[in-house]
ZABA-469349 format. One record per residue (C-alpha): residue number from 1; residue in three letters; x, y, z. Coordinates in nm, 4 decimals, decimal comma. Layout:
{r NUM 'ALA' {X Y Z}}
...
REM end
This chain:
{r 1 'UNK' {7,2018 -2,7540 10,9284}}
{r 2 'UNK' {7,2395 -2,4290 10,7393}}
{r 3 'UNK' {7,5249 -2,2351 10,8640}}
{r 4 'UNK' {7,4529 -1,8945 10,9618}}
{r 5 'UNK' {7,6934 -1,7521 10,7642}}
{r 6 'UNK' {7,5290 -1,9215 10,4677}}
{r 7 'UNK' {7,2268 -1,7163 10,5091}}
{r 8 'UNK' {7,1719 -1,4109 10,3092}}
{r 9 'UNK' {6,7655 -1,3773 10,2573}}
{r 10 'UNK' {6,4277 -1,4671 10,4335}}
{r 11 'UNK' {6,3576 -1,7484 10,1787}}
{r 12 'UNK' {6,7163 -1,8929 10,2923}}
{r 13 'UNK' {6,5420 -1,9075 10,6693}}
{r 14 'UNK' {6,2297 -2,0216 10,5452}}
{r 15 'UNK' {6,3319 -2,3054 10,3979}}
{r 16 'UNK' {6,5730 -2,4179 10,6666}}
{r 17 'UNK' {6,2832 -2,3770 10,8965}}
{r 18 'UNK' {6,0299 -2,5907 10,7183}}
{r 19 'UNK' {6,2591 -2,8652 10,6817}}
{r 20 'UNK' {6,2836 -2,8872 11,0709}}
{r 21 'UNK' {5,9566 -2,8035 11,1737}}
{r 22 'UNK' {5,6541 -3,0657 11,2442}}
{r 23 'UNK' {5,4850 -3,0730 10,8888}}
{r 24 'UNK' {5,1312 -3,0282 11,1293}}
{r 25 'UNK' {5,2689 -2,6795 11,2831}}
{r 26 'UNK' {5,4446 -2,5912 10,9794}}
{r 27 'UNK' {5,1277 -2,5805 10,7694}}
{r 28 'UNK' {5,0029 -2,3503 11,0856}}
{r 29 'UNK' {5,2310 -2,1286 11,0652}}
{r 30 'UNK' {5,2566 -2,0915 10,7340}}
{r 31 'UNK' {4,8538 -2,1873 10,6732}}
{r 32 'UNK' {4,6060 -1,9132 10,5506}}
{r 33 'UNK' {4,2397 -1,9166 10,4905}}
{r 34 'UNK' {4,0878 -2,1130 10,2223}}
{r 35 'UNK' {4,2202 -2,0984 9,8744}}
{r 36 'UNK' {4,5679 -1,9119 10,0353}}
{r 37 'UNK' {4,4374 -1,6008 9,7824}}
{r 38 'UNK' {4,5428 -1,3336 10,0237}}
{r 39 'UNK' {4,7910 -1,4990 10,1885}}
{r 40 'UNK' {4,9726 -1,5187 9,8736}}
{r 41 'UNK' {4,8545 -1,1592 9,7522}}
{r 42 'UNK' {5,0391 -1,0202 10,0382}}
{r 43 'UNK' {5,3498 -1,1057 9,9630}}
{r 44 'UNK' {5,3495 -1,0548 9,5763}}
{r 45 'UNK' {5,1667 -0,6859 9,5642}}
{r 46 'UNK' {5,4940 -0,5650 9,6732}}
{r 47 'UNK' {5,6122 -0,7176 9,3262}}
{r 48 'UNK' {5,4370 -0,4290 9,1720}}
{r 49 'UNK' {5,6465 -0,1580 9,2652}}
{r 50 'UNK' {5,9922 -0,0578 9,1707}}
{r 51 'UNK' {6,2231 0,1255 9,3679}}
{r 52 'UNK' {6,3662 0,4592 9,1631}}
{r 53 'UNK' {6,7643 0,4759 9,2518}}
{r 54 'UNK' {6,9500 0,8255 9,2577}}
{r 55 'UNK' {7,2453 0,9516 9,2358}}
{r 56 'UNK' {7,6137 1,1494 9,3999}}
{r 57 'UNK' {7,3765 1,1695 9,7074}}
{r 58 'UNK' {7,5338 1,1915 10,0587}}
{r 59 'UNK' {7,4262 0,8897 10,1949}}
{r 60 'UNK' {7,7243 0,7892 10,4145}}
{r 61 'UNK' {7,5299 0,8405 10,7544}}
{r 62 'UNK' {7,1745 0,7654 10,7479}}
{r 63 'UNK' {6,9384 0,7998 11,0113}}
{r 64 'UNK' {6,6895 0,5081 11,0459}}
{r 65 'UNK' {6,5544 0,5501 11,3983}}
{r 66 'UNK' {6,1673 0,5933 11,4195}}
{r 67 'UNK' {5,9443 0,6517 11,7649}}
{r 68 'UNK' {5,6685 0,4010 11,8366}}
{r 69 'UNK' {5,4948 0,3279 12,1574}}
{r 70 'UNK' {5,6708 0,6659 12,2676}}
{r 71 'UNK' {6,0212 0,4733 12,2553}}
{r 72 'UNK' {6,3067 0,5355 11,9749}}
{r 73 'UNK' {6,3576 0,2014 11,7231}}
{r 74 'UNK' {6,6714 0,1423 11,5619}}
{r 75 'UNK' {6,4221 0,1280 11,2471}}
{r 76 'UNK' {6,0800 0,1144 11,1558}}
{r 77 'UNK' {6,0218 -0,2539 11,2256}}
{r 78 'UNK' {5,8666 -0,4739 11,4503}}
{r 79 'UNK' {5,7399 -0,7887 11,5379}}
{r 80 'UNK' {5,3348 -0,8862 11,5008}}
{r 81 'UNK' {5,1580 -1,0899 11,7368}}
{r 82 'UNK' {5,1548 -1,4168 11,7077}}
{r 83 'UNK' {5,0712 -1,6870 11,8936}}
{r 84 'UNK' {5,2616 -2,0173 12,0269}}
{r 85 'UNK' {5,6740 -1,9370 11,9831}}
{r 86 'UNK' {5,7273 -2,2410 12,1107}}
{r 87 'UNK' {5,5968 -2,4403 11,8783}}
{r 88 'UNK' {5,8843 -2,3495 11,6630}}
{r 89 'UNK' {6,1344 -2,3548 11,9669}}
{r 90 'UNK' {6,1534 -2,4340 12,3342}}
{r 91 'UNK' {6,2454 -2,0786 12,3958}}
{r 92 'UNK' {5,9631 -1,9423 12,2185}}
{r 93 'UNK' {5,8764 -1,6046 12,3007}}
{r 94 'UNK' {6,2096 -1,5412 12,5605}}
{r 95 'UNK' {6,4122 -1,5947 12,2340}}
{r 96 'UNK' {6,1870 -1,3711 11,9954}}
{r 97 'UNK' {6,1897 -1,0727 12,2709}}
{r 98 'UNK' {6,5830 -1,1322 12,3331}}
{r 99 'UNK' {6,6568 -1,0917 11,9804}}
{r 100 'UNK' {6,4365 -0,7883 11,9142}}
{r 101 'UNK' {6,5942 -0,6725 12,2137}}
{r 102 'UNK' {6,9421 -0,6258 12,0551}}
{r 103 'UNK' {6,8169 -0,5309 11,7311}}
{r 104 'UNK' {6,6451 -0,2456 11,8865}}
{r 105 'UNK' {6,2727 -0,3086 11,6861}}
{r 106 'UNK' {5,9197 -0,3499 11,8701}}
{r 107 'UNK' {5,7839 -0,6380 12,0142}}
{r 108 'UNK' {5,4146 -0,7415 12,0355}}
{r 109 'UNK' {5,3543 -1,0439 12,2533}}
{r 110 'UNK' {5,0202 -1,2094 12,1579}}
{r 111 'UNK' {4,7862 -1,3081 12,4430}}
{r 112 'UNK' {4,7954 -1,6123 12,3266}}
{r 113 'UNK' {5,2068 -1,6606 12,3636}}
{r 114 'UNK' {5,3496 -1,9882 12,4980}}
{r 115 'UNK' {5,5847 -1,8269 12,7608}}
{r 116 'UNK' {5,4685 -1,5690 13,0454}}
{r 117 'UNK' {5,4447 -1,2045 12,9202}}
{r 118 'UNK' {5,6925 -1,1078 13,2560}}
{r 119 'UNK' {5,9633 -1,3481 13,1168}}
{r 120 'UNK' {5,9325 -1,2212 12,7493}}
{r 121 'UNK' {5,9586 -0,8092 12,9085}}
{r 122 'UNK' {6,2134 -0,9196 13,1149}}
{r 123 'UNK' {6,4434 -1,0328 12,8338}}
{r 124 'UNK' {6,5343 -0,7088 12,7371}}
{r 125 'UNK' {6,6934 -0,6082 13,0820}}
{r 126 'UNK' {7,0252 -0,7766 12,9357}}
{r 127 'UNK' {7,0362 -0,5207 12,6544}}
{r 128 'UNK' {7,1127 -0,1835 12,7131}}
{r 129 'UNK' {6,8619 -0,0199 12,4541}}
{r 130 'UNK' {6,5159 -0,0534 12,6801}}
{r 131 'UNK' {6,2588 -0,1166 12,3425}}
{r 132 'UNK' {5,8839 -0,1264 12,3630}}
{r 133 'UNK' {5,6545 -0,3945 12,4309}}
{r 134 'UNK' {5,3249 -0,4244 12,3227}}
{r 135 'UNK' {5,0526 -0,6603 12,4974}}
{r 136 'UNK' {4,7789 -0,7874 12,2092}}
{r 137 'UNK' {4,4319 -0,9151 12,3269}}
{r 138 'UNK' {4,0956 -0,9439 12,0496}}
{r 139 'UNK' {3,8429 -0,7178 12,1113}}
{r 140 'UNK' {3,6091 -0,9957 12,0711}}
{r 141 'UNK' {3,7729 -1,1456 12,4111}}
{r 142 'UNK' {3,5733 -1,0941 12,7126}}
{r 143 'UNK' {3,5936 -0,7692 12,8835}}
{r 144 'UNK' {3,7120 -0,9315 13,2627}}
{r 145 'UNK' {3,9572 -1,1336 13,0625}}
{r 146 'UNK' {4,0929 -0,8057 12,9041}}
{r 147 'UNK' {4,0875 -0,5743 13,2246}}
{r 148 'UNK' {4,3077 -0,8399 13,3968}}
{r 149 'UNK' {4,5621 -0,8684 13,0901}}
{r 150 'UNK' {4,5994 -0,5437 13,0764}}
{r 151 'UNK' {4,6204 -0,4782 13,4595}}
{r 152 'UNK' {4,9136 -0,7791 13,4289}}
{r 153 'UNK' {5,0948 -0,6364 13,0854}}
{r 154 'UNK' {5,1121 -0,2530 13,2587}}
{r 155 'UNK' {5,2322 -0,3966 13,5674}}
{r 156 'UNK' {5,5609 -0,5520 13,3683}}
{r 157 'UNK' {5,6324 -0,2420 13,1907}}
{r 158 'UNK' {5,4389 -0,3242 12,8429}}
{r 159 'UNK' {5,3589 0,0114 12,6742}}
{r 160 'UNK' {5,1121 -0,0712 12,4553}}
{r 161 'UNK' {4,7938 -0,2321 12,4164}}
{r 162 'UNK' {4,7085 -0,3695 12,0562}}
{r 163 'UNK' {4,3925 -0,4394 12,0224}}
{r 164 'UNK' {4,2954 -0,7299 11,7092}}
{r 165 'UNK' {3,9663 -0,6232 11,5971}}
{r 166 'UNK' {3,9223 -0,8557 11,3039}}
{r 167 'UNK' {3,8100 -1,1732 11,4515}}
{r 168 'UNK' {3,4931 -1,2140 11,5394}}
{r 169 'UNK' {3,5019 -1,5220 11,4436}}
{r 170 'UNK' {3,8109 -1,7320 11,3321}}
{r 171 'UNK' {3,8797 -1,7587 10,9687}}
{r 172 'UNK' {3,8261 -2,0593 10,7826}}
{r 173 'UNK' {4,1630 -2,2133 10,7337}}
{r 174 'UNK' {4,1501 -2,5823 10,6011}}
{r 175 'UNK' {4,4843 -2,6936 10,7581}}
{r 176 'UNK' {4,3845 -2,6361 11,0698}}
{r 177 'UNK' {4,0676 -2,7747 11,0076}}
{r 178 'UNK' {4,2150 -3,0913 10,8842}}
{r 179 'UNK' {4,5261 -3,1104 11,1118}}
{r 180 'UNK' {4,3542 -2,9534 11,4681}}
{r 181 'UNK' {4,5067 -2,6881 11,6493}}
{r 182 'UNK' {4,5220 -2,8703 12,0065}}
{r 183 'UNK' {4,8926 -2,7292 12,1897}}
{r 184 'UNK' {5,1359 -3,0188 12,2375}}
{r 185 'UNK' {5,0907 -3,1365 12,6047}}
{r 186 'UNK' {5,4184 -2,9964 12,7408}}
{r 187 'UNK' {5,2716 -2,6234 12,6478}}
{r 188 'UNK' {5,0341 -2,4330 12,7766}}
{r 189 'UNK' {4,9112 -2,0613 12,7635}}
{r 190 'UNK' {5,0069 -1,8511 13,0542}}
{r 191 'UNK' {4,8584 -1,5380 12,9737}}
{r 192 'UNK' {4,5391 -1,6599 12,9206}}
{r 193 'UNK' {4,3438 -1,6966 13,2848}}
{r 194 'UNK' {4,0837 -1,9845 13,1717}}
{r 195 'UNK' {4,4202 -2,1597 12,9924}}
{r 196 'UNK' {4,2214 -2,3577 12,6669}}
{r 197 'UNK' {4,4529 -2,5837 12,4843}}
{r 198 'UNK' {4,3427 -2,4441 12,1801}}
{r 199 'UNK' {4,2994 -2,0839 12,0736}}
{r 200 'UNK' {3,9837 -2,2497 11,8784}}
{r 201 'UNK' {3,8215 -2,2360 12,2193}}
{r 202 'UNK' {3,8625 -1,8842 12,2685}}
{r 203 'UNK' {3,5119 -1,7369 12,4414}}
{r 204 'UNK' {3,5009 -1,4765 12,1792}}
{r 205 'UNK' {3,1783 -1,1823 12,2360}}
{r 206 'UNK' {3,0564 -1,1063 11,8504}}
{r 207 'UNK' {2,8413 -0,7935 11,9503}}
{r 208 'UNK' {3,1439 -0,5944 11,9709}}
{r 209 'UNK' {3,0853 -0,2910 11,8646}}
{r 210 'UNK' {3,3470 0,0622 11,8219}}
{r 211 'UNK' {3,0695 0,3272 11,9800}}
{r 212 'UNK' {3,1079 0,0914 12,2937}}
{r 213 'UNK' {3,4113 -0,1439 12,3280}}
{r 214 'UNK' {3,6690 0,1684 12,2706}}
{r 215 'UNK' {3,5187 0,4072 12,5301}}
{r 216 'UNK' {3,5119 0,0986 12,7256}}
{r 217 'UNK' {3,8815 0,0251 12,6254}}
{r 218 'UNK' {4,0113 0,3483 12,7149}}
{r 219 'UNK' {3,8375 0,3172 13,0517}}
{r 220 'UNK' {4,0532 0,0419 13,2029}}
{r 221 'UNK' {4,3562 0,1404 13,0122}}
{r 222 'UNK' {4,6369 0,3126 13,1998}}
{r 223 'UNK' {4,7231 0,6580 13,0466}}
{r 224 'UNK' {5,0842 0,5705 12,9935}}
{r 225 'UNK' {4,9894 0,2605 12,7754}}
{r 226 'UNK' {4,8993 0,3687 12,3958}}
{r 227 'UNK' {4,6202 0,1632 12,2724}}
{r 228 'UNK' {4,6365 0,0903 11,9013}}
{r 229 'UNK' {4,3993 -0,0912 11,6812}}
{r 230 'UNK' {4,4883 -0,3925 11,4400}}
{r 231 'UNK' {4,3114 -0,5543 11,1398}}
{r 232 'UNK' {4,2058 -0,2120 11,0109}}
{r 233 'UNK' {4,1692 -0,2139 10,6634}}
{r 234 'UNK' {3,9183 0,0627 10,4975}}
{r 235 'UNK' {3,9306 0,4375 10,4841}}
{r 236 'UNK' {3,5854 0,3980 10,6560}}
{r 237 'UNK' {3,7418 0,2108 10,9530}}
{r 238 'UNK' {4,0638 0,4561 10,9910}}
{r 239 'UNK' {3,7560 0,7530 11,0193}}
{r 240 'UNK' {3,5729 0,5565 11,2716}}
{r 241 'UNK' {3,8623 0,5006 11,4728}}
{r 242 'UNK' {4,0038 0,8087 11,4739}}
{r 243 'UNK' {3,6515 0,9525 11,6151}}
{r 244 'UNK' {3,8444 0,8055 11,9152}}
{r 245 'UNK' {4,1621 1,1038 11,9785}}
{r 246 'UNK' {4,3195 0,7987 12,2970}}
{r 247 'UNK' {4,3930 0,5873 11,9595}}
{r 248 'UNK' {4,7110 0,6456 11,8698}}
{r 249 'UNK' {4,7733 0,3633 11,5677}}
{r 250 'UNK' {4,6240 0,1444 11,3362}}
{r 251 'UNK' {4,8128 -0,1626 11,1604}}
{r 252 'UNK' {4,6712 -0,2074 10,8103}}
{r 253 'UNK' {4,6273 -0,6251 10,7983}}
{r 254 'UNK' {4,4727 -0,8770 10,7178}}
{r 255 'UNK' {4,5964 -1,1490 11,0031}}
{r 256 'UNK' {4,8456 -1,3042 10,7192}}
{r 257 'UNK' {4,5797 -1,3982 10,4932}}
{r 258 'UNK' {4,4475 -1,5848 10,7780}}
{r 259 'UNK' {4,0880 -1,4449 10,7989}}
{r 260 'UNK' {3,9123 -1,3408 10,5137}}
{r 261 'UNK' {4,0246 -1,4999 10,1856}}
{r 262 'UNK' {4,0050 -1,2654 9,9227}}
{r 263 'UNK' {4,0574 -0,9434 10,1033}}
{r 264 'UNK' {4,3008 -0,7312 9,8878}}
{r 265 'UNK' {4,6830 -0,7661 9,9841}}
{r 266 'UNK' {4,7363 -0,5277 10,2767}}
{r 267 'UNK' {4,9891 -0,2744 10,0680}}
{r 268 'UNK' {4,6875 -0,2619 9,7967}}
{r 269 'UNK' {4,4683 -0,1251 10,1254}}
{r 270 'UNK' {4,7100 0,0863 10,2593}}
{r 271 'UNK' {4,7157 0,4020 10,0419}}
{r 272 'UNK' {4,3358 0,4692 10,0967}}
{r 273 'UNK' {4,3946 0,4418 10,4741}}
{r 274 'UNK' {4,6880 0,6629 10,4803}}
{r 275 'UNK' {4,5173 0,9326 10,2767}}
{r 276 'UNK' {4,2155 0,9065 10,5133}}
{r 277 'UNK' {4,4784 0,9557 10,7883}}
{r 278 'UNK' {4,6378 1,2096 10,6506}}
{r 279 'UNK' {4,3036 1,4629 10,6532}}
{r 280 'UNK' {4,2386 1,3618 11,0029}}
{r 281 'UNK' {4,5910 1,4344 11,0536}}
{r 282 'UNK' {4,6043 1,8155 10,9558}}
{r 283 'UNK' {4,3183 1,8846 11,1713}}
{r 284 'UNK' {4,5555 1,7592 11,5002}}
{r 285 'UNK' {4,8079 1,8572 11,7189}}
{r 286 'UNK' {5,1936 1,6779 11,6162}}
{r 287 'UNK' {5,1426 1,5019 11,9444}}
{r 288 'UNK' {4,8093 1,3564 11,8509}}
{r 289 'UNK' {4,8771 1,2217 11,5115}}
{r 290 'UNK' {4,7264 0,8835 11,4363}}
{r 291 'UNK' {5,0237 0,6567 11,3512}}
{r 292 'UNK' {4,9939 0,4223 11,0282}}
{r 293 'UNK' {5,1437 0,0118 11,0331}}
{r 294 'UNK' {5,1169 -0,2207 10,8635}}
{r 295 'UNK' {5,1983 -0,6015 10,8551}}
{r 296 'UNK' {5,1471 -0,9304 10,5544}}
{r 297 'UNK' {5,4392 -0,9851 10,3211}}
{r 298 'UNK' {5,6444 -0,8325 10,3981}}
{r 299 'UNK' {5,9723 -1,0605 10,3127}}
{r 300 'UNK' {6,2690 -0,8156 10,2350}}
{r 301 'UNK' {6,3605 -0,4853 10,3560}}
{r 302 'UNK' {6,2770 -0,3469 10,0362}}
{r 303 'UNK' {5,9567 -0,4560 10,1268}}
{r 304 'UNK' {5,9880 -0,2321 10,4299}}
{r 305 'UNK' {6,1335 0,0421 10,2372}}
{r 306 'UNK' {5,7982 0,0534 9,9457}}
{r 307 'UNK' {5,5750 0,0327 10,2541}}
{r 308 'UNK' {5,6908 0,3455 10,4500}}
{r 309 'UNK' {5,6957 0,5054 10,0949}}
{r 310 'UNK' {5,3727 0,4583 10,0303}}
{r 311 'UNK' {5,3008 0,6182 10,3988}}
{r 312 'UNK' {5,3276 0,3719 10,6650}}
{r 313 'UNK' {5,5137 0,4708 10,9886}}
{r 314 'UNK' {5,6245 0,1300 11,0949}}
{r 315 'UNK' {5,5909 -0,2222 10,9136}}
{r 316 'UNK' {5,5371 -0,5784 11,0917}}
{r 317 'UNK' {5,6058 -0,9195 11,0394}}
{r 318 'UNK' {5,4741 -1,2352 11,2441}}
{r 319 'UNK' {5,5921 -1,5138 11,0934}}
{r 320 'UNK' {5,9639 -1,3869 11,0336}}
{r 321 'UNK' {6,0555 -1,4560 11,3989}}
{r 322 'UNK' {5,8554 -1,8213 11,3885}}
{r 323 'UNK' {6,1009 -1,9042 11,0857}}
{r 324 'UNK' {6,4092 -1,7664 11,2614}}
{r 325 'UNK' {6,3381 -2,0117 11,5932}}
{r 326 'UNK' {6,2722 -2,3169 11,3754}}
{r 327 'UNK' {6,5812 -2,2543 11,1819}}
{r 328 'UNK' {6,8403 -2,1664 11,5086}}
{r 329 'UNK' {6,6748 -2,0665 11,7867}}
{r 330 'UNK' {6,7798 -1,6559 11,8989}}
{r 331 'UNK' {7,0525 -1,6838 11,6665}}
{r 332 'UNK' {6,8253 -1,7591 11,3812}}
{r 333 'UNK' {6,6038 -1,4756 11,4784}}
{r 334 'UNK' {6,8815 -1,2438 11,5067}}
{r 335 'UNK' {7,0265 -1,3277 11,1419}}
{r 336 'UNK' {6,6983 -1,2768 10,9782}}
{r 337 'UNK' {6,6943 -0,8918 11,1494}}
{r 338 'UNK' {6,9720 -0,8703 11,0453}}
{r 339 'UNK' {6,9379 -0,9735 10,6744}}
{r 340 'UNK' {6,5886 -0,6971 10,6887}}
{r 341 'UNK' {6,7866 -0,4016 10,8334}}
{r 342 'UNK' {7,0767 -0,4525 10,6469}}
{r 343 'UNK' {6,8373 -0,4978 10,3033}}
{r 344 'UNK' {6,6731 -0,1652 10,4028}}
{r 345 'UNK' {6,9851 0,0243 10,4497}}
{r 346 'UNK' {7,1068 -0,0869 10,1093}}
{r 347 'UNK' {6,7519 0,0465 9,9691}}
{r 348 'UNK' {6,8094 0,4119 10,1692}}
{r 349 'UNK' {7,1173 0,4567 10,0028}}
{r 350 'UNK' {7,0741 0,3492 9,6785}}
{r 351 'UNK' {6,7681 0,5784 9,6627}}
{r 352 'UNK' {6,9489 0,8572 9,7984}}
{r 353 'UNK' {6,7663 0,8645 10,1110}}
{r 354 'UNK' {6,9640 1,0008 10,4157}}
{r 355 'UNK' {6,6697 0,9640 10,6284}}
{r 356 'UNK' {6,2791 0,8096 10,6902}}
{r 357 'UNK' {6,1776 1,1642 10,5939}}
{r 358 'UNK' {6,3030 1,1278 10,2497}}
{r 359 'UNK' {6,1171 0,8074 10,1261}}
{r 360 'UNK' {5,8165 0,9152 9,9499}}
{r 361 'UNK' {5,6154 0,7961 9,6802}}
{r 362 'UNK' {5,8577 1,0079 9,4625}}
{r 363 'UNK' {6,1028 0,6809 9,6120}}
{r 364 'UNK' {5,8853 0,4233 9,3577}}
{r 365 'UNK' {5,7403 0,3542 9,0459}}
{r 366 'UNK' {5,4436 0,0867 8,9827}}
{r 367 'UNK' {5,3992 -0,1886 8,7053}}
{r 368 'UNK' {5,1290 -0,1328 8,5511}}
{r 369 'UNK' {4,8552 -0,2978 8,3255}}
{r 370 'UNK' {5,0113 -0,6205 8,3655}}
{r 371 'UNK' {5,3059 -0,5583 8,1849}}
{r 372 'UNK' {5,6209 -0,6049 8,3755}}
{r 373 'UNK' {5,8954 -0,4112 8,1584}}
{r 374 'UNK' {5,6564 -0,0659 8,1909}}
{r 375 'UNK' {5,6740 0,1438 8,4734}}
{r 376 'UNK' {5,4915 0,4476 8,5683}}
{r 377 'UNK' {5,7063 0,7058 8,8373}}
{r 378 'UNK' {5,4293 0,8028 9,0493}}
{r 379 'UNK' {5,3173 1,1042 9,1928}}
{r 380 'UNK' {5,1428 1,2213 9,4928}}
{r 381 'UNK' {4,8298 1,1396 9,6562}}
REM end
């Protein structure tokens, strides 16, 4: 195996992942819809942009701590939802939430997690910086099924509901069409009342619709839970959301390139949706701003870095953690935070940037018209 201390990048974790993992769940994991076009999009439109350095800047201290789901992060970073840990571990979800934990980032549990959403919160009582958890459930999901998730997640401290609200119906993705999705017998899901052994059973509702699923979301959620929306993708969405004031954040994504093949990559989406933010923003209050993340691709924490620049407040990854449990367990997960937040630091400085406030679009310039030795610095929205 890999040595730990041999491991310096994402793709170094990757790779040692996929040559432990089940080729079946492997493909899963790493499995998108149909021809892979997004999936693959999302990680090479951050290709496009270069970051600009600068110089005999005071960047010995830097301050990288962001607040999301009313809680202080070390750094703008957390972990998507995403379903079945344990596939890549036996500690699944435990490990995940134990190494986010330390590393002082967000944590989304999916509904659809392989360990019990109280023993995933309650992995962060051995670390001294508390961190936010965030419950996910679809909004295509039944409405009892939600009401008694959410009665459950608020009960164990989660302070967050994150709603997906881009499936409808499950994308068309031919691995798991070819290689079935059915959970190994020894797993099951806990958080899930009816307990299918495959999320391809899910009793999804199609009708859903935003003038009555969110009133009706904000009705059975606690006031001390923020409810944020993910799988927003159009400027036209972030306005019809934000008709809403209880929803506090969107996530800009496209389920990995899991759903919809050919959507644009999510960082080609995301300036539209922060601009449209940004004029609903300056008609609110600070404490009512509607937050921006975003997740797909992201592979390097200058990935993280050209994301917040271009106006996210927080970036996500799901299938970071999966690669960091197949490679070594916690520890694995651990070193690939670690490899992010210490890319991302490296990025501040070299840019000159002693905080989050200064990354800007003034932070980048963008390739353009194909030609990879031309860049364009580029100015604001």
């Amino acid at each position: 195996m890999l040595p730990i201390s041999e491991v310096w990048t994402i793709s170094d974790i990757r790779s040692a992942a996929l040559a432990k993992l089940d080729p079946k769940w492997a493909q899963y994991i790493n499995g998108g819809a149909e021809d892979l076009t997004t999936l693959r999009a999302n990680e090479l439109e951050y290709n496009r942009y270069r970051i600009m350095p600068r110089i005999l800047r005071d960047v010995e201290e830097i301050d990288t701590s962001k607040v999301i789901f009313g809680t202080k992060l070390s750094w703008p970073f957390g972990f998507s939802p995403a379903a079945m840990h344990c596939l890549a571990h036996p500690d699944g979800e435990v490990a995940t939430s134990h190494a986010a934990a330390k590393a002082g980032i967000a944590m989304c549990l999916s509904a659809w997690a392989t360990k019990p959403l109280e023993e995933v919160i309650i992995a962060c009582d051995e670390v001294e910086s508390k961190i936010p958890y965030a419950i996910q459930k679809s909004s295509a999901s039944r409405k009892d099924y939600t009401l008694e998730l959410v009665a459950r997640a608020h009960k164990a401290g989660y302070r967050a509901l994150l709603i997906t609200a881009d499936s409808p119906t499950v994308g068309r993705r031919l691995n798991e069409l070819r290689n079935g999705t059915d959970l190994p017998e020894h797993l099951a899901f806990p958080n899930i009342s009816y307990n299918p052994n495959n999320f391809k059973n899910a009793i999804r509702d199609a009708t859903v619709s935003a003038s009555d699923y969110l009133p009706w979301l904000s009705s059975i959620t606690p006031p001390d839970m923020e409810i944020w929306l993910k799988g927003i993708y159009t400027p036209e969405d972030v306005i019809t959301v934000a008709q809403y004031p209880f929803v506090k954040g969107v996530i800009i994504s496209n389920h990995g390139g899991r759903q919809l093949d050919s959507a644009p990559a999510t960082l080609e989406a995301l300036s539209d949706c922060v601009a449209a933010a940004r004029s609903i923003n300056s008609k609110r209050s600070t404490e009512s701003q509607l937050m921006i993340g975003i997740d797909g691709g992201i592979r390097r924490g200058s990935d993280v870095f050209k994301a917040l620049a271009l106006g996210a407040d927080i970036c996500f990854a799901g299938r970071i953690p999966y690669w960091g449990l197949a490679f070594n367990g916690q520890d694995g997960v651990e070193r690939a935070l670690q490899v992010l937040r210490e890319e991302f630091e490296v990025c501040m400085r070299l840019s000159g940037c002693k905080s989050l406030a200064d990354i800007g679009q003034h932070s980048l310039a963008i390739v353009l018209g194909g030609v990879p030795d031309r860049a364009t610095v580029l100015t604001n929205l």
